[in-house]
C-alpha positions in Angstrom: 0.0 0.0 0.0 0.8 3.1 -0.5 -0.4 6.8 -0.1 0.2 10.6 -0.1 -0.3 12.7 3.4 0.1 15.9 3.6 1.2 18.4 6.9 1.1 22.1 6.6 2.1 22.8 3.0 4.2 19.8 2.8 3.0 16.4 1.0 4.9 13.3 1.5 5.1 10.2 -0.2 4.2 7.2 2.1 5.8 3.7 1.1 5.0 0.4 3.3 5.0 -3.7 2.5 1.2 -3.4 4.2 -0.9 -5.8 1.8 -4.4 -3.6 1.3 -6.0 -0.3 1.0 -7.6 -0.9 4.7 -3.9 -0.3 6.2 -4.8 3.2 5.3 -6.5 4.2 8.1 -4.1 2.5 11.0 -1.0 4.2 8.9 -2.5 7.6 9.1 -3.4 7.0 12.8 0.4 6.2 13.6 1.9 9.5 11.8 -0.4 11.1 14.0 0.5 10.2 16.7 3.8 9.9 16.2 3.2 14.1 15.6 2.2 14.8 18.6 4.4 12.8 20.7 6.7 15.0 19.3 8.6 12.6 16.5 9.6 13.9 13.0 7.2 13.1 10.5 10.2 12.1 7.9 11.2 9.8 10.2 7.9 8.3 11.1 7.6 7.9 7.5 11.2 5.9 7.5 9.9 3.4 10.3 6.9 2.5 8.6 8.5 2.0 5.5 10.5 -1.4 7.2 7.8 -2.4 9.2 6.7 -6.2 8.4 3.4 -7.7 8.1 2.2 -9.6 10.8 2.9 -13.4 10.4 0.3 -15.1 8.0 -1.8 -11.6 8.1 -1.8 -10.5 4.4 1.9 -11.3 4.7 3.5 -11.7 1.1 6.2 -14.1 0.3 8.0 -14.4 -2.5 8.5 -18.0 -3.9 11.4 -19.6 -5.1 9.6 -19.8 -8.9 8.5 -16.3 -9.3 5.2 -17.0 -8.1 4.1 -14.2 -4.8 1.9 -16.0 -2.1 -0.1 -14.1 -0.1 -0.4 -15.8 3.8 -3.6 -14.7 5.5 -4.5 -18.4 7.0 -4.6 -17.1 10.9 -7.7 -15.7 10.6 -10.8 -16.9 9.0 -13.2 -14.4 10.1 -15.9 -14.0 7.4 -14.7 -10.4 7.6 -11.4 -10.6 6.7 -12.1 -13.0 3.9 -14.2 -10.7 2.3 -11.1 -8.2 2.8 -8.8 -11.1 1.7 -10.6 -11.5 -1.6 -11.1 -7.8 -2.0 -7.0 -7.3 -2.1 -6.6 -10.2 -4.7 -9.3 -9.0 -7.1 -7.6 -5.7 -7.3 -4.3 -7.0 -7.4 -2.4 -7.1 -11.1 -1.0 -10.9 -11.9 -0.7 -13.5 -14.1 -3.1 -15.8 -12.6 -5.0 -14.9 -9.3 -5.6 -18.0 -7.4 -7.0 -18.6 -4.0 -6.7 -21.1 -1.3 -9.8 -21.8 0.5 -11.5 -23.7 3.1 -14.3 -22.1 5.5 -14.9 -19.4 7.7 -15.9 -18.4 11.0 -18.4 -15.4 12.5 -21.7 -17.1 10.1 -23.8 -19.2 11.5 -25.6 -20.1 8.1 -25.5 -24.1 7.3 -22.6 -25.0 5.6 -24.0 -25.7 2.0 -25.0 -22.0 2.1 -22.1 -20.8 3.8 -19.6 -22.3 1.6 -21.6 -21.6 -1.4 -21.6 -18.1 -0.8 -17.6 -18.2 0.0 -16.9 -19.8 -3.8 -19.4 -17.3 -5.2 -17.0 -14.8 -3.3 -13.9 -16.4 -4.4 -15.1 -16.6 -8.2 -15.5 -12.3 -8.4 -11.9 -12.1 -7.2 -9.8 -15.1 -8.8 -9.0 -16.8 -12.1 -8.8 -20.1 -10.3 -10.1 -20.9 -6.8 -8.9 -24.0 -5.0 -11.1 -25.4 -2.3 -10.0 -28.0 0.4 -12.3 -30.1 2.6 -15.1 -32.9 2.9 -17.4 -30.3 2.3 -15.3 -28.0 -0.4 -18.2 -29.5 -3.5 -20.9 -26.5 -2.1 -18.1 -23.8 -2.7 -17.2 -25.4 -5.7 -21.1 -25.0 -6.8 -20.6 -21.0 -5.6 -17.4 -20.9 -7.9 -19.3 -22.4 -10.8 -22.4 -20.0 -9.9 -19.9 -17.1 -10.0 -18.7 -17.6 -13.0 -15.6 -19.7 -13.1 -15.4 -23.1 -15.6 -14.9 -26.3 -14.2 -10.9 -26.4 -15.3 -10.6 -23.1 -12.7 -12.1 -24.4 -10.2 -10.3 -27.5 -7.7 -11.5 -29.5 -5.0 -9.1 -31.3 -2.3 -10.3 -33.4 0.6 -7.2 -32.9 2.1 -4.5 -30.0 2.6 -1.6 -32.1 1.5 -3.1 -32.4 -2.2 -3.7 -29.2 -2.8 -0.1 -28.6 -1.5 0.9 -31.2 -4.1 -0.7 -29.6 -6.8 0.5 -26.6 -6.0 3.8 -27.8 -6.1 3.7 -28.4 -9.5 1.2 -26.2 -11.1 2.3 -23.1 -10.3 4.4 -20.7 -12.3 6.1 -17.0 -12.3 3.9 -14.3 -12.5 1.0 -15.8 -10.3 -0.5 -14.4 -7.3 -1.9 -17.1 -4.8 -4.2 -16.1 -1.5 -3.8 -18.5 1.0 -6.8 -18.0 3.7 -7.9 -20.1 6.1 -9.3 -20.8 9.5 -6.2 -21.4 12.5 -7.5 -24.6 13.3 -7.1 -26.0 9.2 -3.3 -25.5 9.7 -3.2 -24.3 6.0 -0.2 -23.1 6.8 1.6 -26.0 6.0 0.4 -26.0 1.9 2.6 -23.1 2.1 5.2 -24.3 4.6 5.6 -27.3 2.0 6.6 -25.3 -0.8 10.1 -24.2 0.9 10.5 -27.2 3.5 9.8 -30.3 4.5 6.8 -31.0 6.2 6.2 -34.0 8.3 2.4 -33.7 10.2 -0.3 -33.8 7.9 -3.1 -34.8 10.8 -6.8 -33.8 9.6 -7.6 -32.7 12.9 -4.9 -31.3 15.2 -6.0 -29.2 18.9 -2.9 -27.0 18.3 -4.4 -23.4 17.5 -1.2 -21.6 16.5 0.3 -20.8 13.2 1.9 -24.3 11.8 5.2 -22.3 11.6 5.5 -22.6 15.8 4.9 -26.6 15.7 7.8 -29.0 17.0 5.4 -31.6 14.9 6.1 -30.0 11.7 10.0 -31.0 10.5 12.6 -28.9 9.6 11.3 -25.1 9.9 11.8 -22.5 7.1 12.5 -18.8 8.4 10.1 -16.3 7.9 10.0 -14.9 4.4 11.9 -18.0 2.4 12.6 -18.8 -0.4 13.3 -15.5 -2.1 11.8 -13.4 0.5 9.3 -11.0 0.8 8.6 -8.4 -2.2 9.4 -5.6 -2.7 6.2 -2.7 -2.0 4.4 -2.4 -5.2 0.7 -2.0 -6.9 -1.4 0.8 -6.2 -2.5 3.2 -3.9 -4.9 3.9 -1.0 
């Protein structure tokens, strides 16, 4: 994200490796206070420019192939999906793909719920790939929303759609990877740039995959190629 504030007559041009145009308002709020506690607004501007995203929050990663992941799995709000979604529909890429399984914070059934989060996924992606026993009534929202059957994938399991991604990905695409905590979708990433030994279907553990003795060899933050450089748009 990026953006332009302006203080007296001055305007400045604000830089930060933020994933949205919602960071907006949190940015502005810091400079602010920064102001008033007395800090100069150049060097506010500085500190915010090297601030990282919070872990698997919007948090880009750039993959060994050229391909950019976006890592948003420790939150599955209905909220921040539609935010999620929101930021890859606007984004410029090869291919757009998402990673999806369910959300939290609706109470609908889950035929409707999930139907309603492919339709979603369908207005923001050129492929969507849905995981879970119950990933066919998102693939019928996908379908509804416009997408073919070849853009559209359906994994019981987290370790085939890592599979697949493996292999089927190429430079130039953009892939969203949201999920709910307790799907441990971090580990379709994870797999990508290390080796992952715990594949469990259901696993009590309700912090990121990243943290877990259970997992193998770790990968640090921001591997293989790192993190991008800021780019896109502005707020």
């Amino acid at each position: 994200m990026r953006l332009r504030v302006h203080s007296g007559e001055q305007s400045y041009r604000v830089t930060t490796r933020f994933v949205g145009a919602h960071w907006a308002s949190p940015v502005l709020a810091a400079l602010l206070a920064g102001r008033v506690c007395g800090v100069d607004l150049k060097r506010s501007l500085s500190v915010i420019a090297h601030l990282e995203p919070f872990a698997a929050r919007l948090e880009p990663v750039e993959l060994a192939g050229g391909a950019v992941l976006i890592r948003d799995e420790f939150n599955g709000s209905a909220g921040t999906t539609r935010v999620a979604l929101e930021v890859l529909r606007q984004a410029r890429a090869r291919r757009r793909i998402a990673i999806l399984r369910d959300v939290t914070d609706d109470d609908r059934p889950a035929p409707e719920r999930l139907f309603e989060l492919g339709r979603l996924a369908a207005a923001s992606a050129d492929m969507v790939i849905l995981i879970g026993p119950e990933a066919h009534y998102a693939a019928r929202g996908a379908h509804a929303g416009g997408l073919d059957s070849g853009a559209v994938l359906s994994f019981e399991h987290a370790r085939a759609a890592a599979s697949w991604l493996r292999t089927n990905t190429v430079s130039g695409d953009l892939i969203l990877l949201k999920g709910r905590n307790r799907d441990h979708l971090s580990r379709i990433y994870l797999d990508l740039v290390t080796e992952v030994r715990c594949w469990l279907d259901t696993c009590e553990y309700r912090h990121l995959c990243d943290e877990c003795s259970e997992l193998g060899p770790r990968a640090p933050r921001g591997s293989q190629a790192g993190r991008p450089e800021p780019a896109g748009g502005r707020a």
